[in-house]
N, C-alpha and C positions, 0 to 999 in steps of 0.2 A: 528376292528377299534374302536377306543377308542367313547362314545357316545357324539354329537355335532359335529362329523366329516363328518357324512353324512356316509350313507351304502352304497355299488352297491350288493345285492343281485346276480345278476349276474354270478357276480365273485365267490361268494362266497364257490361255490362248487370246484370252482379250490384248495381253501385253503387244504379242505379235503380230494382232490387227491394227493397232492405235502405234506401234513404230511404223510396217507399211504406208500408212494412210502418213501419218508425220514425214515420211520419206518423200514421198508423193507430192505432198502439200508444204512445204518447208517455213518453219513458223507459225503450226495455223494448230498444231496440237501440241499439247505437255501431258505427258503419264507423269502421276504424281502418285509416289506411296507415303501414305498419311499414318505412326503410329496412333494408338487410339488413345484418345484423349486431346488430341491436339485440336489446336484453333483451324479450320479451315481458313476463315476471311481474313483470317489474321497472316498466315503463312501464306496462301496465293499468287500477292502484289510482288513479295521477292522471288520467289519460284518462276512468275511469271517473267520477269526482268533479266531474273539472270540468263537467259538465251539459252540455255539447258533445256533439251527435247523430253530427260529421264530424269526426277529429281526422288529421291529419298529422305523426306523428311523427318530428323531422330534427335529429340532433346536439343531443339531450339538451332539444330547444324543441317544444313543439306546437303546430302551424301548423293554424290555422282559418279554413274558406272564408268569404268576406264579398264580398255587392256591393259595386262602388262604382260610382256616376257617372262616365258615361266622356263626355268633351268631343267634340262632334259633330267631325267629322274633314272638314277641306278637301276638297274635291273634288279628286280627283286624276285619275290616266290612268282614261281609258275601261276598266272591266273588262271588258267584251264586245267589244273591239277595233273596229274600224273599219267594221264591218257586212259584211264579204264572209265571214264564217263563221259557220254553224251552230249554234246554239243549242240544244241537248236539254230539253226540259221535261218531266220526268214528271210524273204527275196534271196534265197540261196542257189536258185538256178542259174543267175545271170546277172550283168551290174557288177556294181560292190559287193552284192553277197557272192558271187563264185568266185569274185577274188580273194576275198578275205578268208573263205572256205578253203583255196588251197593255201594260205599264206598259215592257218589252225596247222594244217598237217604237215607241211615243210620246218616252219621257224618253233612251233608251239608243239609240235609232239604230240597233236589231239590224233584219236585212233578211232571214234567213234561218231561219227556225223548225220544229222538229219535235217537234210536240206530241205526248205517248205517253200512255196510259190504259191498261187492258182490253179496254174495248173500242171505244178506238178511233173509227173515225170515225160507230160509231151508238151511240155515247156522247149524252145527253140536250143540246142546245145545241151541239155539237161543228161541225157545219154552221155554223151564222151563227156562229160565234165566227171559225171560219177566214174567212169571206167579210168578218166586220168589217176582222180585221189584214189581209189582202187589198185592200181598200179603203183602209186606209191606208198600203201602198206594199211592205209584206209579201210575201215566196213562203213558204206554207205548208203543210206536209207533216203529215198528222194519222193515228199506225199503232196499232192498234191491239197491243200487248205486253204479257206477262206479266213486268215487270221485276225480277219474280226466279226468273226463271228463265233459270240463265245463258245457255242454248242461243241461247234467244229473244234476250236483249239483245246478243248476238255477230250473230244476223240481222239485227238493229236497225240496229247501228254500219255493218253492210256497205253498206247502204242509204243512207248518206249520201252525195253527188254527189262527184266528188272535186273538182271545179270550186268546192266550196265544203266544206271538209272544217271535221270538229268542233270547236269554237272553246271551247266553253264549255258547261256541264254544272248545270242547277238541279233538285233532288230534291227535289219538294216532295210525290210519293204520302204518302197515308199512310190507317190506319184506326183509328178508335177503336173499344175494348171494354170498357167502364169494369166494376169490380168488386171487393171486397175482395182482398186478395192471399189468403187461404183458400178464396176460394171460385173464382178463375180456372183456367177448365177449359184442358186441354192445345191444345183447338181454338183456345181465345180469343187464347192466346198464338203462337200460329203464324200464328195471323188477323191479327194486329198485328206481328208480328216479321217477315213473310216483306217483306212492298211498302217496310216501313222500312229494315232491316238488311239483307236478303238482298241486295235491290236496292242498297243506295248499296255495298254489299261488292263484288259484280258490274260495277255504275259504275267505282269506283274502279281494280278490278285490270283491266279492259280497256279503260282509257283513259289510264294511269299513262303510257305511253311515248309519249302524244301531244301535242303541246304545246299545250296548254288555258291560255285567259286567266283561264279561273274556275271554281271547281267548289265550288257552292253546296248547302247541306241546311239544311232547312224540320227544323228543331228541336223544341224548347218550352221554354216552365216547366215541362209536366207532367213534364220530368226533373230538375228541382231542388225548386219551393219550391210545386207544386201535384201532388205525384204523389200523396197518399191518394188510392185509391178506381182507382187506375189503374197499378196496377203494368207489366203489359206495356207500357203507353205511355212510361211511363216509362226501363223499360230501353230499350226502341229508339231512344228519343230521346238519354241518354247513349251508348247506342253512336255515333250520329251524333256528337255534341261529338267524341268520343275519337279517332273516324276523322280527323276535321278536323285536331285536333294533329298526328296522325301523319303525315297530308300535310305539312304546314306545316313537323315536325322533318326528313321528307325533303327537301323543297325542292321542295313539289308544291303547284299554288293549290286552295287553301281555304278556306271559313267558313264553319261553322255558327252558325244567325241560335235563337238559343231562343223564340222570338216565347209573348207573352202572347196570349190568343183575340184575334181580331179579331171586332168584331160587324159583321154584313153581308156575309162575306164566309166560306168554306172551312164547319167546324164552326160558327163564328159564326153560319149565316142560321139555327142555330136556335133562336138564344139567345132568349129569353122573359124577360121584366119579372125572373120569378124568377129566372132564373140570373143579369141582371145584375145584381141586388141583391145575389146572394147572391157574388159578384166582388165587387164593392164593398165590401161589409161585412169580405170578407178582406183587402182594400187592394191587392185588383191589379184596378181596372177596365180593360175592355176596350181594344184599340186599335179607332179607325175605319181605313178602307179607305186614307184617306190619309195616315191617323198609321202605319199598317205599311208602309206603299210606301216612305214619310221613313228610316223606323228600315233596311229593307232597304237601301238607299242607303247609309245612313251606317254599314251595318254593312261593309257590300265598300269603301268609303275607308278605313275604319280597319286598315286589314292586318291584323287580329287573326284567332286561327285560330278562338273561339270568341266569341261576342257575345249576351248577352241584351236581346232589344227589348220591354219591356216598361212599361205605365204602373205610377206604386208610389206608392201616396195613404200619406203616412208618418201624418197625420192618422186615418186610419182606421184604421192599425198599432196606434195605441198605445193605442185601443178594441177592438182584436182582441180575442175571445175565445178559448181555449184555445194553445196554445203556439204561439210565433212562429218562423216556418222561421229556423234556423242563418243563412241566406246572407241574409236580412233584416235580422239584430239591429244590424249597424252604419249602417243610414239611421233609426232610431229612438232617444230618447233611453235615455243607460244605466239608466235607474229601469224601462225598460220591458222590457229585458231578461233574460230569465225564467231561473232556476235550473232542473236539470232534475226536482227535485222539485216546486218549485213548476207547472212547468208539466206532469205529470199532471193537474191539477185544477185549482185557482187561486182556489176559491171558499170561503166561509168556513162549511166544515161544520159546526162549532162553533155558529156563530150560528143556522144552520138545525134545528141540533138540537135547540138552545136553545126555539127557538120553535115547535118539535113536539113537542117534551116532556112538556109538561100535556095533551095534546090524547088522547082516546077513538080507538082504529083507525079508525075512520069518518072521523071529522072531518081526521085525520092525512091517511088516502086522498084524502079530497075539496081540502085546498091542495095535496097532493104532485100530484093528477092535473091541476088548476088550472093548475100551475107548469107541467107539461109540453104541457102545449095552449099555454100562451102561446107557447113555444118554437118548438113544431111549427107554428105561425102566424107566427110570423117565420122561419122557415127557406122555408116555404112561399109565403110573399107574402101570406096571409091580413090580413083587416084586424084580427081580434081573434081570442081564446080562444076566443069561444066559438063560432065556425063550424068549430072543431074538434071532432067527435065523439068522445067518449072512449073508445065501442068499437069504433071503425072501424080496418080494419087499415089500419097506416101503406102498405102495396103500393096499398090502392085511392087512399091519401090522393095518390100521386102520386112517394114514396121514391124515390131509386136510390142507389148507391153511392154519390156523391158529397154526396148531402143527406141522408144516416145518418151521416155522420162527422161533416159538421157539426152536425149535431143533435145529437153525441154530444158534441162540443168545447164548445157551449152548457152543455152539462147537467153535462160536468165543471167549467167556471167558476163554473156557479151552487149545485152542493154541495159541493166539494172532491173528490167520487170519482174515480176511476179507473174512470169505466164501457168496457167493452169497445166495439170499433168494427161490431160484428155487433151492438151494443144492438136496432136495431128489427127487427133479424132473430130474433132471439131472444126479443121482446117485444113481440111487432108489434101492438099498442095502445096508446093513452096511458095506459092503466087499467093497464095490464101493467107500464109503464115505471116508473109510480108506486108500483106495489108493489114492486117491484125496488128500485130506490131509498130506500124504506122499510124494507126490512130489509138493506139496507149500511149507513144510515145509523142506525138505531137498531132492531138484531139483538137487543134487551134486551127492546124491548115486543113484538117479533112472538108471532105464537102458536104456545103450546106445548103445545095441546092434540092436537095431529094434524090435527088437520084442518085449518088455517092452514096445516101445509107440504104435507097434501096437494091444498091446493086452488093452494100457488104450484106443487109438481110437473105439477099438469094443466094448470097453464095456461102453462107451457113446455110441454110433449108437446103438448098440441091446437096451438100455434102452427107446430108445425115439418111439414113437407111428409112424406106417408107415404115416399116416394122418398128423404129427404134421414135418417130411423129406417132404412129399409131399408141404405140405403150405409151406415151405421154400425153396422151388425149388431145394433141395438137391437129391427127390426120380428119377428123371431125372434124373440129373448128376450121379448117382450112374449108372443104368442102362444104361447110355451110355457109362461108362468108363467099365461096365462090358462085351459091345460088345450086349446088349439087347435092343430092341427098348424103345422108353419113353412109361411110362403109360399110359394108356386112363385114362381119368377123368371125373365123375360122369358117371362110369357103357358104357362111348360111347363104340356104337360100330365101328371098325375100320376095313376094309375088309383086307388091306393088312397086317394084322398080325393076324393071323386066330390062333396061339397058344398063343397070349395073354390073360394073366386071365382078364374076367369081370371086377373085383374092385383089387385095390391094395393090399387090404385087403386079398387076394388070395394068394398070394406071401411069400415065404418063405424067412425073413429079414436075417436070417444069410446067405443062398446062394447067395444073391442078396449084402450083403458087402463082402463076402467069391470072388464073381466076381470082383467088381471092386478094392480088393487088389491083384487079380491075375493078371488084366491087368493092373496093373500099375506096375506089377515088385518090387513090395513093399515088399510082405513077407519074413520075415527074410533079409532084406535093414539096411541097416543102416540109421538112422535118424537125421540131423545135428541141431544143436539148430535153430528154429526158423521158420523150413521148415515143 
């Protein structure tokens, strides 16, 4: 919301769920901000059209977000004022907060510190961190707090000396839980929501009447142009942007910094050759330790209420594969900027088809599973295809949430589909992937004798988790069409069925689908489109 419009905070973390999920699903959502008064059915059909994932609708115009390069900003007044006040660092033990901790008393002249964690001062390193800024002319105070929980952070504030009361406020906790937005359980989000949101919510309303030189939050990309695969991180982090405005419309110090990973440093130490390749290849490489200390700097000179510090290779943009984030497309040329049809897929199904066309199922399998090992070897860091196993599940190959999407954005560039973003969850082999993709793309030669779709039906069923059929009410229905009673759940015990296993987990999943294709009279059937 553009600033003078008024914030709802509230809201705000819905933004960073509905981009994730839009990340994920490319073409399939639009955030729309609606002033009031305006037509909905009337504004929609062009909103919708225009292939814009973020639209702001204001007096008949639609307003779309875009970076732009912002000019490094003069050093101005000391934001941490003169060193005789208190400085708050959450996640101060470790991460970003002890770097930024010593970067206060080296570059910024701060003299007064109170470094906050969980737990505080038998937090891992938290000792020699205090004796370092100590040694360099530092008094610091290291408490152990739960900063979201308001009680505690009221105990927090009381605790500061008044001899040197609190000057300034940096929120840099925070936790990752990366995962599809279907699949993130209630704990995940609460795990991520409480130390981000709870906290700087807490921060802000009981320090609001105090007069603070700065009141700074450790942001991301992962709430703009990297949130697939991390939905909670996302909302929490546009909460923070949101919070920032609305200091800033009050007349209260703020800035949220959205910082790109840093390598060596918070989440960064644990970056691996692969992830920064796979940063790279999306054209946000990391910052170093000293290139995020610069951009923090240059974010608190710039008055601004929100600021992204991030490196952006436009180079590597305009080789991206599968759709380019909204707030991107204006540092890339216009040829590179994707329709929203185009960018479901991007790749020339056509041609692909073309040259599977002539080909026996077999030989069709053996390029289609070829193509997808290459894939999963550069997603991977592998050196070629073929240290790619074709029936290794992609979980042992090393997958997570965030290298399935990619893998999926590859594979929609390289056929034109529309593959789902749970692809290797639901096809967790290359062999899998390939048959999958073989009958999207040419649903004409698959087989129709039966047994071609019931061999792609088993080989969905045997991939998915007995736990993950049970939550779907599916592990019943199986065992009732196989003539077996329904599962007990959670371990009950059941007197009239004296030869059922304890846990489901017990159970042998190919005999328990090997049943109920027997009692349906299904194997080797015929299968009619649609049934």
């Amino acid at each position: 919301v553009s600033s003078g419009e008024g914030v709802v905070v509230s809201q705000a973390p819905v933004w960073g769920l509905v981009r994730a999920a839009e990340a994920e699903n490319p073409g399939r959502f639009v955030l729309l901000d609606l002033a009031e008064g305006e037509d909905l059915a009337a504004v929609l059909p062009s909103v919708v059209a225009s292939g814009e994932p973020e639209v702001a609708w204001r007096g008949g115009a639609a307003l779309v977000p875009r970076f732009r390069r912002r000019e490094a900003a003069q050093a101005g007044v000391e934001p941490f004022g003169d060193g005789d006040g208190t400085v708050l660092v959450t996640g101060g033990t470790g991460g970003l907060g002890a770097v930024v901790a010593r970067h206060l008393v080296v570059e910024h002249g701060v003299r007064h510190l109170l470094l906050v964690s969980r737990r505080g001062p038998a937090a891992e390193g938290a000792e020699a961190l205090r004796d370092e800024l100590v040694e360099l002319g530092a008094s610091v105070a290291v408490a152990g707090c739960d900063v979201a929980d308001r009680v505690a952070v009221e105990r927090l504030l009381a605790s500061v000396p008044l001899d040197r009361p609190l000057s300034a406020v940096v929120h840099a906790a925070g936790v990752g839980d990366s995962g599809l937005v279907g699949s993130l359980s209630a704990e995940q989000w609460d795990g991520v929501l409480r130390p981000k949101v709870d906290a700087a919510w807490h921060l802000h309303e009981l320090t609001r009447e105090m007069p603070l030189l700065a009141f700074v939050l450790f942001s991301s990309i992962g709430g703009s142009v990297a949130a697939a695969g991390q939905a909670n991180y996302a909302a929490a982090n546009v909460f923070l942007d949101a919070l920032a405005q609305l200091r800033h419309d009050e007349g209260l110090p703020a800035t949220s910094v959205a910082f790109g990973l840093w390598s060596g440093a918070g989440a960064g130490q644990a970056l691996g050759e692969v992830d920064i390749a796979r940063l790279r290849r999306q054209g946000l490489p990391p910052l170093s330790v000293a290139e995020g200390l610069r951009a923090f700097d240059a974010a608190l000179a710039s008055g601004a209420a929100t600021v992204t510090a991030s490196h952006v290779d436009t180079a590597a943009l305009r080789t991206r594969r599968g759709e380019m984030p909204a707030l991107l497309r204006g540092l890339v040329p216009a040829s590179r900027k994707l329709s929203r049809q185009a960018a479901g897929g991007g790749g020339d199904a056509e041609g692909l088809k073309r040259q599977l066309s002539g080909l026996e199922a077999q030989e069709r399998a053996r390029v289609l599973t070829d193509m997808v090992r290459g894939h999963v070897a550069t997603v991977l860091g592998h050196g070629s295809a073929e240290s790619v196993e074709a029936d290794r599940n992609f979980g042992e190959l090393g997958f997570d949430s965030l290298t399935a999407v990619e893998l999926r954005n590859q594979l929609n560039a390289a056929t034109g589909l529309r593959l789902p973003a749970t692809l290797v969850f639901d096809y967790p082999t290359a062999q899998d992937v390939a048959a999958f993709v073989d009958s999207e793309l040419m649903p004409e030669a698959a087989d129709t004798d039966g047994a071609g779709h019931e061999e792609r039906v088993r080989r969905v069923l045997t991939g998915i988790p007995l736990s993950r059929l049970r939550d779907a009410g599916l592990l019943d229905t199986l065992l009732e069409l196989g003539g077996a009673p329904a599962a007990p759940r959670d371990g009950a015990e059941d007197a009239d069925r004296p030869d059922q296993p304890d846990t489901i987990d017990a159970m042998d999943k190919n005999d328990l689908i090997d049943m109920a294709f027997n009692s349906l009279g299904l194997a080797g059937a015929t299968w009619e489109e649609g049934n």
